[in-house]
N, C-alpha and C positions, 0 to 999 in steps of 0.2 A: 355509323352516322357521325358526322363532326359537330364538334360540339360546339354550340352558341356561342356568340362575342361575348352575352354579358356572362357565361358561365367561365369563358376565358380569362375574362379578366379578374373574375374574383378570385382565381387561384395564383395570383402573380408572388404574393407574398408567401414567405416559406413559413413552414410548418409551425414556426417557435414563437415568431412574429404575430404570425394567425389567431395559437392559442394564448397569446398575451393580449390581442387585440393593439398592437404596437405598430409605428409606421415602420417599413420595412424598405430601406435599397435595391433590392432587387437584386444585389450583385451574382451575379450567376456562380461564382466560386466558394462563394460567403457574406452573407451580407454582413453591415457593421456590427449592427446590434449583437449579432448570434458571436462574432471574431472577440467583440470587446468583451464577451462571456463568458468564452471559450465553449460555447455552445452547439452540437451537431448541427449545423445547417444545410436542411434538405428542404427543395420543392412537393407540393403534390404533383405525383403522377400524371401525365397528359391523358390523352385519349388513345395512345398510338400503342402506350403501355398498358391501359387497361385491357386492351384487347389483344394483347401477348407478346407483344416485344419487350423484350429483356432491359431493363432500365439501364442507362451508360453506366459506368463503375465511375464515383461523384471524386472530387481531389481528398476529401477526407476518407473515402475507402483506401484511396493508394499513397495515403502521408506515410506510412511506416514504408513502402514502399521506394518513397522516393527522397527516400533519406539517403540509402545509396542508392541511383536508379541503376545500377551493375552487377547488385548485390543477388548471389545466388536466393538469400532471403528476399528480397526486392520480385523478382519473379516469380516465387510462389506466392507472394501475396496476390500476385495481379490473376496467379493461374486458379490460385483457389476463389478467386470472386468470379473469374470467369464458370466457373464449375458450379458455382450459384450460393458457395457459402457466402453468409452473411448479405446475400444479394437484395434482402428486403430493409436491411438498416446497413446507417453509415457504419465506417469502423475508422471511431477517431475517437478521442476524447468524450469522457461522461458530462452527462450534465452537471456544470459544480462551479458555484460564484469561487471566482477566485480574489485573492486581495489586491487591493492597488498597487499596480506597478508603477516606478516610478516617481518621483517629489517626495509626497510622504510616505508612499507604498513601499511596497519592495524594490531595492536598488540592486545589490550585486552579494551571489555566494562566494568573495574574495577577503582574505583576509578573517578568516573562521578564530581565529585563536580558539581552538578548543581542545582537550586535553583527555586521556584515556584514564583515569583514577583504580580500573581493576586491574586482575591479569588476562589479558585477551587470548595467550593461548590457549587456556580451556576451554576457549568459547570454539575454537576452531580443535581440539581433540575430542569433541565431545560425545560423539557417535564411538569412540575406543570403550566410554563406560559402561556399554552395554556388551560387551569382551572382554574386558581386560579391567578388573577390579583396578580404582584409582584410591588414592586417599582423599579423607572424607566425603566416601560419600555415601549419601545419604536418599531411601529407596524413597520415594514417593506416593502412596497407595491412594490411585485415583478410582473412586469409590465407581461402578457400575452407571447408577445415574450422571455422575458427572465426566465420563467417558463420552456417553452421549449427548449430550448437550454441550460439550467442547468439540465434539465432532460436526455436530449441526450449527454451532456460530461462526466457527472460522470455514467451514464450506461455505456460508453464506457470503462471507468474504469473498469468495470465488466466484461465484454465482452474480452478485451484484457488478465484479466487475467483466465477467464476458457479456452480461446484456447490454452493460454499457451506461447503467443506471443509475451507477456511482463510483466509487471509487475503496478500497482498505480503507480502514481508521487508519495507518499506520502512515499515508499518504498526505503530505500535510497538501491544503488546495492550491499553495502558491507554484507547487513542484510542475504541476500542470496547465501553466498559465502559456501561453503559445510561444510568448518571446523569452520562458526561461526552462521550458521543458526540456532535459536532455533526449538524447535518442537513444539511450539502454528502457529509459520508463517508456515513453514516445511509442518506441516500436512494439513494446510488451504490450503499451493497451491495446496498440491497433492490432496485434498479433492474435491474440488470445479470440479476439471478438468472430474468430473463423469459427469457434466450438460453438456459437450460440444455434445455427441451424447448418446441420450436416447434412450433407447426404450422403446415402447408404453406400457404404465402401470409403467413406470420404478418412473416416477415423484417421489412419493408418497414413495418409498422408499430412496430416496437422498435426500429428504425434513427430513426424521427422522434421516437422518444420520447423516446430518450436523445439526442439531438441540440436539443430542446429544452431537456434539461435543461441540456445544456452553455452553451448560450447564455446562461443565465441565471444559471450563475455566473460566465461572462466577465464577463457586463454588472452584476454584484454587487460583483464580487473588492475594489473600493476600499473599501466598506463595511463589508469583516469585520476584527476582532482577528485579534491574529498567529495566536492558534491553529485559528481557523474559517481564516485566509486558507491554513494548510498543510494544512488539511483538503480547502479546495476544491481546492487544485493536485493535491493525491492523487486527491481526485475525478476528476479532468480529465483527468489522464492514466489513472485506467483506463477511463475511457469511451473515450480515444483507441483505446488498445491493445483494447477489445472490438471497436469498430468495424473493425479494422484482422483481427485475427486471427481473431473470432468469426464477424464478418457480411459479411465478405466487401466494404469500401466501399473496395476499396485502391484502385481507380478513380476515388471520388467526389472530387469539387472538393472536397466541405466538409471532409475529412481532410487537405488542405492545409491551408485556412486554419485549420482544428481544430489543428496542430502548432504555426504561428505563434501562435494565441490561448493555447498549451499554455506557450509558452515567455514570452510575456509574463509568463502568472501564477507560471511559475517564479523570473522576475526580480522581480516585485514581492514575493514568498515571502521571495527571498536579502535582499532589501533590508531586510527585517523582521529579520535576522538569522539567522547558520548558525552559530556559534560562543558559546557563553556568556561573557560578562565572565569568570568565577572560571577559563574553561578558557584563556584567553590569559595568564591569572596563573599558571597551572597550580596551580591552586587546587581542590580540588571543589566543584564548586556544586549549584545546587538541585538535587533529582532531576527535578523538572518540567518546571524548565528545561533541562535535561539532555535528557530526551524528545523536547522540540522541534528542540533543538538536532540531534541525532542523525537522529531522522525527517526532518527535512528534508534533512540532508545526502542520506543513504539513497536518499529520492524525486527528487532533481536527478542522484543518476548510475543510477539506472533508466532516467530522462528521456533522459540522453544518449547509453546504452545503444540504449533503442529510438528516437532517432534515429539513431545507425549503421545501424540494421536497414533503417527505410527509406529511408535515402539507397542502401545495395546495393541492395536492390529496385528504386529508382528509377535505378540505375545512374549517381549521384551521387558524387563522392568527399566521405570521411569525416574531417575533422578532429580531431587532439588538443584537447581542453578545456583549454587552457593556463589560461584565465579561472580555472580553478578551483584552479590551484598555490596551495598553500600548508594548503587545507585539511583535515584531518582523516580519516582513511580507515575506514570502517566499525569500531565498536570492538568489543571481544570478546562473545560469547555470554553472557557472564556479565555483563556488565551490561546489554544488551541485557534478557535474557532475567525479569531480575531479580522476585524478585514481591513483595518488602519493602523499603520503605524502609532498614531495616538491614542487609538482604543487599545492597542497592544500594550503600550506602556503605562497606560491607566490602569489595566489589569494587574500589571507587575507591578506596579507600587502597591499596589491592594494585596499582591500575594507575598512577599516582603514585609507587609504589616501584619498579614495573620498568622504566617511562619517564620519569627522571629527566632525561634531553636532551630532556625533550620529546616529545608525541603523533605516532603514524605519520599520514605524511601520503599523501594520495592521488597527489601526482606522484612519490614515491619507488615506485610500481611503473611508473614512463614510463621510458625507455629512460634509460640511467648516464652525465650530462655526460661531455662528452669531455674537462673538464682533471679527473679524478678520476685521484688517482694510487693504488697497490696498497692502498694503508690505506685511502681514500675506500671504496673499491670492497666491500672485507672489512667495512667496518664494514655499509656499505648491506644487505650478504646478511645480517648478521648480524640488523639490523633488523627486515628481511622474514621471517626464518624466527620472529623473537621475539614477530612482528604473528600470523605463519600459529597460531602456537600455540595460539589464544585466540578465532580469529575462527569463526561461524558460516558455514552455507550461499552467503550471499549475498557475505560477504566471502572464502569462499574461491573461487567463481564467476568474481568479478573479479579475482580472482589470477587464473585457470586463463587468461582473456582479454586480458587484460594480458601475463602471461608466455611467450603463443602469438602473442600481437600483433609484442610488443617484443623478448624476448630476453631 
C-alpha cells in the first residue's frame, strides 16, 4: 500500500533534525545542520524499503571510499556494503560536536613548532623487551583484576568507535571536523564501521581489507606531515585493536608484526614532536599546536596500554615505559574538551596558574622514589589529587591502573 501524503511528508526531514526537533534542508546528500556538525545524515526509509528493497549505499557509506575512487581499498568498501555490512547505518563520522573552524576556531596544523624531549627509539624497540633483556628495565606486575578491567576499557574504545557512537579519547574532536579530517583517520573510521554487522563468512573478508589498508600506511608513514603522520599512527592502532578485539586474529602472525609496524609509526609520530616549544617554556602556545601536542601524547599511552593487554594474553611480562619519564600526563577536560579558541585559552591561563612548578607529568603516577623523604612524598599526593581534579575519563582510567598497579 502507498503510503499517504501527509505520512509523506512528515518524513522529509532526516533523522538528526527530527530528533532535535530542528528545521532541516532537506539536502539529499547532507543537510546543513547535520554537515555543520559533522553529524551522520540519514533519511527515514520510504515505503519501497520497508517492504524489502535494499536501501542505496547513502555518500557517507562510500566517503572512505571515494577518497581514492580507484583505490583497491575504495572497492571493497563499496563491495562490502553491497554484501549488506553495515547496510542498516551510515559509515562515516561519529556523532561528535566538533570545535569552531575557522576566525576564532580552528585555523591550520602548520607551523607546529613542537619538539620530542625523550628518546623515541625506545618507543619503536619496544616489543625487543619481551626478547631480548634491555637496560633498565623494569617488570611491571599487573595485578589479575586490573588485567581485566584494562582489557574491557580499551575494548570499549573499539566498540564505541565501530558503532559509530563516538570516537577514542585519544582523538581530539577537531581531528574529525569535515574540512580538516585527513584520509589515514577518514578512512579508518569509515573502514572499521564494516565489523559492526557482519554476515556469516563476511569475517575473513574485512579482516583482509583492513589489513590492506594498514599496509599501506606503514609503507606511506615517511611521506606525511606531522599532522597526517599522527593521524596515521591513530589509524594504526585502531585497526590493530579491531583486529585484535573485534575479529578475533589474536592468533594471526600479521598482529605480531601489525604491533611491531604499530610501534615504529609510534616512534616516528614522537620523533615529530610530543611537547610544544611554548609548553617547555611553560608558555601557552598555539591551540593547534597544543591538539597535536596532547593527541599524540594520549594515542602513545593507549598504545602502551594495549600493549600490556597483549603481552598478558601472550603470557609475556609487561614493562614500565621509563622511555616516557618526563612527559606530560593527559591534561584536564577543560581543555581537552574546549570548543573555542577563547575558552581554550581561558583554560590555559587557569592551568598556568595552578601549575606554577610546572605540568603533571606521566611518571609521577609510577611508583614514589625511594630517597623521597615525608615533604617529597606530601607534595607528590598533593599533585596527584590537584591533577585528578581536572582530568577527564581517560586521565582518571589511568589513574585507576596506575594506582592498582603501583600503590
Amino acid at each position: 500500500m502507498k503510503p499517504s501524503r501527509y505520512s509523506t511528508s512528515r518524513q522529509k526531514a532526516c533523522q538528526q533534525c527530527s530528533i532535535s526537533k530542528a528545521k532541516c534542508d532537506r539536502v539529499e546528500s547532507g543537510c546543513s545542520r547535520c554537515i555543520q556538525r559533522a553529524l551522520p545524515c540519514a533519511y527515514p526509509r520510504t515505503a519501497s524499503h520497508r517492504e524489502g528493497h535494499q536501501p542505496p549505499v547513502t555518500d557517507q557509506q562510500v566517503w572512505a571510499a571515494t577518497q581514492s575512487t580507484h583505490s583497491s581499498v575504495g572497492r571493497d568498501v563499496v563491495a562490502l556494503l553491497e554484501l549488506g555490512l553495515g547496510s542498516h547505518h551510515s559509515i562515516g563520522l561519529s556523532n561528535a560536536t566538533v570545535p569552531e573552524i575557522g576566525g576564532s576556531g580552528i585555523r591550520d596544523f602548520e607551523d607546529l613548532r613542537l619538539t620530542c624531549p625523550i628518546n623515541a627509539d625506545g618507543i619503536g624497540n619496544r616489543w625487543l623487551g619481551a626478547y631480548i633483556p634491555l637496560p633498565d628495565q623494569k617488570v611491571k606486575e599487573y595485578p589479575a583484576t586490573v588485567k581485566s578491567f584494562l582489557h574491557r576499557m580499551v575494548k570499549s574504545y573499539v566498540t564505541v568507535t565501530v558503532r559509530g557512537r563516538g570516537y577514542p579519547p585519544f582523538i581530539h574532536a577537531s581531528q574529525i571536523a569535515p574540512h580538516i579530517v585527513r584520509p589515514p583517520l577518514s578512512t579508518c573510521l569509515s573502514l572499521v564501521r564494516i565489523c559492526e554487522h557482519q554476515l556469516p563468512g563476511s569475517e575473513g573478508v574485512a579482516v583482509d581489507v583492513l589489513q590492506r589498508e594498514m599496509s599501506k600506511l606503514h609503507e606511506q608513514h615517511e611521506t606525511y606531515d606531522t599532522f597526517t603522520l599522527l593521524c596515521a599512527f591513530q589509524a594504526y592502532l585502531i585497526f590493530t585493536m579491531v583486529l585484535f578485539f573485534r575479529l578475533g586474529q589474536i592468533a594471526n602472525p600479521f598482529l605480531r608484526q601489525a604491533v611491531m609496524n604499530l610501534q615504529e609509526l609510534a616512534c616516528a609520530s614522537a620523533k615529530r614532536g610530543l611537547v610544544c616549544d611554548a609548553e617547555q617554556q611553560w608558555l601557552r602556545p598555539r591551540w593547534e599546536s597544543w591538539i597535536v601536542a596532547e593527541a599524540s601524547r594520549r594515542t602513545l599511552y593507549t598504545m602502551y596500554l594495549f600493549d600490556g593487554i597483549l603481552s598478558a594474553h601472550d603470557g609475556l611480562p609487561t614493562f614500565v615505559g621509563t622511555e616516557l619519564k618526563g612527559l606530560l600526563a593527559p591534561a584536564s577536560q577543560a581543555l581537552w574538551r574546549a570548543q573555542t579558541r577563547l575558552t581554550w585559552e581561558a583554560s590555559y591561563n587557569s592551568h598556568l596558574a595552578d601549575w606554577s612548578e610546572g605540568g603533571f607529568r606521566i611518571d609521577e603516577l609510577w611508583p614514589i622514589p625511594e630517597d623521597f623523604d615525608d615533604a617529597d612524598v606530601l607534595k607528590r599526593q598533593n599533585r596527584v589529587d590537584l591533577w585528578l581534579e581536572g582530568v577527564d575519563e581517560f586521565g582518571t582510567m589511568l589513574y585507576a591502573v596506575t594506582s592498582s598497579t603501583h600503590g
